[in-house]
C-alpha positions in Angstrom: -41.2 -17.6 30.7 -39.4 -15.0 28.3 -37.3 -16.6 25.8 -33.9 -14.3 25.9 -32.4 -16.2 23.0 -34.8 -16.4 19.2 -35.5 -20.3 18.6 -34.2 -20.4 15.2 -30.9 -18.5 14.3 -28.6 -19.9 12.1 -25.6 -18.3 13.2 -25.7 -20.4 16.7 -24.3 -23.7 15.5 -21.9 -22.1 13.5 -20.8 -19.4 16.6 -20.4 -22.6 18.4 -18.4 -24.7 16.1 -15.7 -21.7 15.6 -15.5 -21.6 19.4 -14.8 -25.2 20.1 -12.9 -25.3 16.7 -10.2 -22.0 18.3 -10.8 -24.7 21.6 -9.4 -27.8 20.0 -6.2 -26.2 17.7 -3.3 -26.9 20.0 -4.5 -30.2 20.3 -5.3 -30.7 16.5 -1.7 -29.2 15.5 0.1 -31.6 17.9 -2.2 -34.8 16.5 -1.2 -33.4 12.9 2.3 -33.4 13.4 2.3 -37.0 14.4 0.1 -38.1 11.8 2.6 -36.9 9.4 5.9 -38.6 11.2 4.1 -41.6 11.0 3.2 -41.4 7.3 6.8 -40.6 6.9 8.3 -43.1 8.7 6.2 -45.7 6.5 6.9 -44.2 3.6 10.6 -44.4 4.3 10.5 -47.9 5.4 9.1 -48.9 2.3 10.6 -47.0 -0.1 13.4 -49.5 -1.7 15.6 -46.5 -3.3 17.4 -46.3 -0.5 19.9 -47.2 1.0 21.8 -47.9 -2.3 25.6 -48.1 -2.8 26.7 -44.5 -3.6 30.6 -43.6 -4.5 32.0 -40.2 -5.3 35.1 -39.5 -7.0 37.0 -36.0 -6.7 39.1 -34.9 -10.0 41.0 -32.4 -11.1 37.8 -31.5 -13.4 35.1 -32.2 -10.5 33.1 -34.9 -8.9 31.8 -37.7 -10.5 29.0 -39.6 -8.6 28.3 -43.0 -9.4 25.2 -45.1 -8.0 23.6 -47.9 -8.7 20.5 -49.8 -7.7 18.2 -53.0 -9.0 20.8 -52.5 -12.1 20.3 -49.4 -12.7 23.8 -47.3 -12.8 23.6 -43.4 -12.7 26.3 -41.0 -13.6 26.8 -37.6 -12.7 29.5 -35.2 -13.4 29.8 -31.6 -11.5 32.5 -29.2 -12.1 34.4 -27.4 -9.4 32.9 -24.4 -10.8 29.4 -25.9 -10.6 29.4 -26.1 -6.9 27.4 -23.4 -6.0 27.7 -23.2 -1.9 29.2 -25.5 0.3 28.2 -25.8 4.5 29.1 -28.2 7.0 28.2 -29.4 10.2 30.4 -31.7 12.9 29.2 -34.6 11.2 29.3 -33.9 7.3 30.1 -31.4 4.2 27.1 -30.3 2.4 28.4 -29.4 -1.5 25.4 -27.9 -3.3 25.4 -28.1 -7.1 21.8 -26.9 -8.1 18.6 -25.4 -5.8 17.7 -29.2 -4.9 20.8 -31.2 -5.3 23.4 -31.8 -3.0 26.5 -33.9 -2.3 27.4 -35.1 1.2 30.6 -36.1 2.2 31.1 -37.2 5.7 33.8 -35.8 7.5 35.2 -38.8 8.8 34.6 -42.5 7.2 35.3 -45.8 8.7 36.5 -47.2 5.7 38.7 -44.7 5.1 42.2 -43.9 6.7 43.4 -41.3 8.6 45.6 -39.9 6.2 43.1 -40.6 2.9 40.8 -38.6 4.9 43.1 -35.9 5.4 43.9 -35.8 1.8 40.3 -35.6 1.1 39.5 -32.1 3.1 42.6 -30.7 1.6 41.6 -31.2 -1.7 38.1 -30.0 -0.9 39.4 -26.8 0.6 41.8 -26.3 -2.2 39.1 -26.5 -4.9 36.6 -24.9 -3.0 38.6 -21.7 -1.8 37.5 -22.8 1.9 39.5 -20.8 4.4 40.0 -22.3 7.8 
């Protein structure tokens, strides 16, 4: 018997490990994904920052956001002119004050009336130049 194949050539195994490697990617990428959701979604159940007791206040001057959390109190002040972008969705206005930062004010709030609420997106629009 003639051997087609030589016995020792180094480039078999590793031939063979690409092809079963370009075999298995759809099904590594999907298994990646869900590894990460998961370490996500235990990070975020452990993570104690949040959800902490946030309040924003509109000026004439700006917003001021105050928060506070295991005693810890954190003030921020952002001038109209500050605001760099604003966007929205159905749900909530997105008020972006540096590359990573960002207010959100929902749209509509339980604790809040009707007409407050109202009062609120005026006064947005007004400082904001948003034109409906």
């Amino acid at each position: 018997m003639v051997n087609v194949f030589p016995q020792h050539n180094a480039l078999y195994p590793l031939v063979g490990g690409l092809i079963i490697g370009l075999l298995l990617l759809p099904f590594i990428t999907k298994l990646y994904q869900k590894i990460v959701l998961r370490q996500n979604r235990i990070i975020l159940k452990t993570d104690t920052k949040w959800p902490r007791k946030v309040t924003l206040h509109l000026s004439e001057s700006g917003i001021e956001f105050h928060s506070t959390h295991h005693n810890v109190t954190k003030h921020i002040h952002v001038a109209w002119e500050a605001i760099q972008k604003m966007s929205e969705d159905e749900t909530n206005r997105y008020l972006y004050f540096q590359t990573n930062e960002v207010f959100i004010i929902p749209k509509r709030n339980h604790g809040i009336s009707e007409i407050d609420q109202t009062e609120i997106n005026r006064w947005l629009q007004d400082r904001l130049n948003i034109k409906k």
